[in-house]
N, C-alpha and C positions, 0 to 999 in steps of 0.2 A: 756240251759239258754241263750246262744248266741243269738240265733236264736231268742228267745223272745224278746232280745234286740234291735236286725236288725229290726223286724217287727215294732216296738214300733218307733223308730226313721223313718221309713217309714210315719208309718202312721201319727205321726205330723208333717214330712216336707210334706206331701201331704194337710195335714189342713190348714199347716199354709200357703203354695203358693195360696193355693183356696183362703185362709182368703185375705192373700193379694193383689192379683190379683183380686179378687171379692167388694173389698169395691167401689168401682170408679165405677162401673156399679151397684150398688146396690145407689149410692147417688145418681148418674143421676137418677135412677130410679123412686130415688122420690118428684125431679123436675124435671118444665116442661123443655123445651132444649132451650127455647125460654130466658134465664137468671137463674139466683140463688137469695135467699135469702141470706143475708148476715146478721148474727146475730148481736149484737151492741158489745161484747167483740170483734169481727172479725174488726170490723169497728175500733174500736180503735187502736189495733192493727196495722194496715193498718194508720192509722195517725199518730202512733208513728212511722211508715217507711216513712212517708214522703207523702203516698199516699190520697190525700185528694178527689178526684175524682170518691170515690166510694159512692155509693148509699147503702140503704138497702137493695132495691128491684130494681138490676139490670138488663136490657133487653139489648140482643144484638142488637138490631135495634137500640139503642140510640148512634150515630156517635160521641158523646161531651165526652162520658169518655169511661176508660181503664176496660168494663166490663168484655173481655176474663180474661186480668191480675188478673183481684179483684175476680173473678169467683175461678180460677185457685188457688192464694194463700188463698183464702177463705177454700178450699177443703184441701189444703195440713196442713194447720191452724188446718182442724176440725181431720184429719187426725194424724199430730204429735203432738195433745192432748190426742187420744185414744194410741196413740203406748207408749208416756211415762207412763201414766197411767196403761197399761197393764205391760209393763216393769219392773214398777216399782214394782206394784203388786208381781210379779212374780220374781224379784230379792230379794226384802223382804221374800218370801216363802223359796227360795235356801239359805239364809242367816239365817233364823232359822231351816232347816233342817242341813246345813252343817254345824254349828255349835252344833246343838244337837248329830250329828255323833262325831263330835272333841271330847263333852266332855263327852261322854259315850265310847270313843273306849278304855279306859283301856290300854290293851296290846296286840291289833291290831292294827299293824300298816296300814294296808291295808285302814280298818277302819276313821283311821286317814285323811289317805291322798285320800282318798274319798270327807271328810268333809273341806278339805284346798282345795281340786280341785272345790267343788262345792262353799265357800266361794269367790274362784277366779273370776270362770265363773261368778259369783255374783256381784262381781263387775264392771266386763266388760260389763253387762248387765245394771247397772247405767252406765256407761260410755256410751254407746251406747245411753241411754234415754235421756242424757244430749244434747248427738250429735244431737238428735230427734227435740230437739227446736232450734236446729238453722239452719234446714235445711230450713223453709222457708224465710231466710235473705239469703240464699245461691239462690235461687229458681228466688229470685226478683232480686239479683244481675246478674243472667245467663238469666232473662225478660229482664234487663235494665227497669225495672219500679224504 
């Protein structure tokens, strides 16, 4: 049973570094290099930080604004919307499963503290999702945009 566990934790930290490492080349990929598309929730966003210089449809040849920056947090934007989103997903699932363990364990304790451990990790995983939104004020702060 070990061993099925080591393999299992293998194989989703293998998904998940591809998952992660892989989404930035998979966005480039489907723009051109030549600029990004900046969706209008992005764009507001970006005016609520103070950045008013971004276009919809940014080209880096345009020397008048901060298209690398607005490019850059545009991605990280689209980015720490699928990570909470996912997170969140996924903290909701360990939050009715380790609670379904809590209150079916009877008089297993094991049981129990299965369901308190995966309630925890539960919550550090909203904790995490929280921290998700406000990595790109952190991002624009380390630009100086």
């Amino acid at each position: 049973m070990e061993l099925k566990k080591k393999i299992l934790v293998f194989l989703l930290s293998v998904v998940g570094f591809f998952t992660i490492f892989s989404t930035p080349m998979i966005v480039s990929a489907a723009s051109p290099l030549d600029g990004c598309t900046i969706s209008d929730d992005n764009l507001t966003k970006l005016a609520e930080m103070g950045i008013t210089t971004c276009e919809s449809r940014c080209r880096y040849a345009n020397a008048d604004n901060q298209c690398g920056a607005c490019c850059i947090l545009n991605a990280i934007f689209n980015l720490t919307d699928w990570l909470f989103i996912g997170l969140m997903a996924i903290s909701a699932l360990m939050i009715m499963y380790g609670a379904f363990l809590f209150v079916t364990a009877g008089q297993e304790p094991a049981k129990a503290d299965k369901g308190r451990q995966l309630l925890l990790f539960a919550c550090i995983g909203i904790a995490i999702a929280f921290f998700s939104r406000a990595l790109p004020s952190l991002v624009r702060l380390m630009l100086g945009v």
